[in-house]
N, C-alpha and C positions, 0 to 999 in steps of 0.2 A: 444308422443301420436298420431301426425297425419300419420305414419304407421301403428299404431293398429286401428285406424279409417278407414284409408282406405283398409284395411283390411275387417273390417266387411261390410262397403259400398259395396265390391266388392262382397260380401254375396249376394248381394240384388239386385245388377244387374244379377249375374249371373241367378239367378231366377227370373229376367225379369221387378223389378221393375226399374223405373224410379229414379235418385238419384240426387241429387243436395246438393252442398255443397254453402253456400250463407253465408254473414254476414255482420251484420248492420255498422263493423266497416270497409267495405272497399267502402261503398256507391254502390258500383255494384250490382245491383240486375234487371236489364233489364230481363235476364232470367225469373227470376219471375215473373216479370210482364205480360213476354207474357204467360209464364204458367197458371197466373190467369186468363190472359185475359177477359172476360165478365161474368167470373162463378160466383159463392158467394163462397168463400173458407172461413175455418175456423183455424183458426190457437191455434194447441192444444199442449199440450208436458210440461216437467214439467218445475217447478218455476226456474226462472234464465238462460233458456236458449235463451234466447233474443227474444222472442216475438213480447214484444212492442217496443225495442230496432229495431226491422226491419221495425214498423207500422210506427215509427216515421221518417226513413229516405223512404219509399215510401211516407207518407204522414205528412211534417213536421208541418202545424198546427194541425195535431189532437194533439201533445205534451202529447205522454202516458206516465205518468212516471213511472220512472224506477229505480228499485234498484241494487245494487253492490251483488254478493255471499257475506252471512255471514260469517266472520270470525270465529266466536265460530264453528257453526254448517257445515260451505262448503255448506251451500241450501240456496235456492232462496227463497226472502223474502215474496212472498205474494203480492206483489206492484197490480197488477192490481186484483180487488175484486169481479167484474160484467162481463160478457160477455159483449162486445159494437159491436155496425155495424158500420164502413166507406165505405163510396161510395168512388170508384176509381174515377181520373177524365177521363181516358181512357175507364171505361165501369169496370163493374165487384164491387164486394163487398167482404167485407174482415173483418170478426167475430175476434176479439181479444178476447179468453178466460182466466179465470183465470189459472195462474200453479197448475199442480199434484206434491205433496209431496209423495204421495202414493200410490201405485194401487193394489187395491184388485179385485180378483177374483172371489167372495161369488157368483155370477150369470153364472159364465160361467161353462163349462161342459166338459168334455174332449172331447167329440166332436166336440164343439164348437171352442176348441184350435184347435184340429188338422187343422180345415178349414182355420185357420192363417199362415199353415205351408204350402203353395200352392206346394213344390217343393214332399213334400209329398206324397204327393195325388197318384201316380201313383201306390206306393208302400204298398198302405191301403190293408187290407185286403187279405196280401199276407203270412202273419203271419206263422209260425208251428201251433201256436196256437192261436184262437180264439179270448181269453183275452188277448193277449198278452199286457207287460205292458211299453214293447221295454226298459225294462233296460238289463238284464241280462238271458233272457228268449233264450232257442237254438230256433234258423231258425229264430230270427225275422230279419223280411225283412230292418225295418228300419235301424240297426245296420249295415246288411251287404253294403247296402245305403251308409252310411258314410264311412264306412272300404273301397269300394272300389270307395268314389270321387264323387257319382252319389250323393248324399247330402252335405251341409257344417256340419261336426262334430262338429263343434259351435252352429250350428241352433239345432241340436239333442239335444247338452247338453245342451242348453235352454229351450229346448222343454221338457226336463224330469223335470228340478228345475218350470218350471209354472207347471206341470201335478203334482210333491210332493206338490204343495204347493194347489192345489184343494185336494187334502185329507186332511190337516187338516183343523180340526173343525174351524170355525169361534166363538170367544168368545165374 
């Protein structure tokens, strides 16, 4: 797993984000700390992927508890229920949210995705066609994009299963 991890990581730098790999089970998180520095961060992402497990070794009385992955189901159990605020004692604040089980898309809009897809951008509107719907459409630019390295063909095939899944109906 942590070559196909770092794999998609490398997705995310190369397109400029910032990446950190952190975990509550090796107590190291200085990094963190100075990236929080004096902001208010929120920390969001789905159920079980240690959250509170990091809130509790930056800050060990706040004691969020914490549950193990489900056996039956492989997901994270729901342990923390409310959004809470901790003040840092270096400066800065730190939003523990509930885990996402799920994530729908019923509000967002195909344009809205694309602006997620920042390495994109360059390539909008370069289309053969108009509508283009960047699966299997000749001249889409996107496609040529990944075919020749200038996008991650990961990010694409991403980008097409969220854009199928704004077409259908929400029930």
């Amino acid at each position: 797993a942590a070559p196909a991890l770092d794999a998609m990581l490398a997705e995310y730098t190369a397109i400029g984000y910032e990446v950190r790999k952190i975990s509550a089970s090796t107590g190291q998180l200085e990094d963190l700390k100075a990236l929080i520095g004096t902001q208010t961060v929120v920390f969001v992402g789905q159920s079980g992927v240690g959250k509170s497990s990091i809130i509790n070794v930056l800050l060990p009385e706040a004691a969020q508890k914490v549950s193990s992955i489900s056996d039956a189901s492989k997901l994270g159990q729901h342990t923390t229920t409310t959004a809470r605020l901790f003040h840092l004692p270096d400066g800065g604040d730190l939003i523990d949210s509930p885990g996402i089980r799920e994530f729908g898309l019923w509000h967002v809009t195909e344009a809205d995705l694309l602006t997620g897809y920042i390495e994109f951008a360059p390539f909008l509107g370069t289309c053969r066609f108009r509508n283009c719907a960047h699966r299997e459409e000749p001249g889409c630019a996107l496609k040529r994009a990944a075919e020749s390295g200038d996008i991650a063909p990961a990010r694409l095939q991403r980008f097409q299963v969220l854009r199928q899944n704004l077409e259908r109906p929400v029930v």
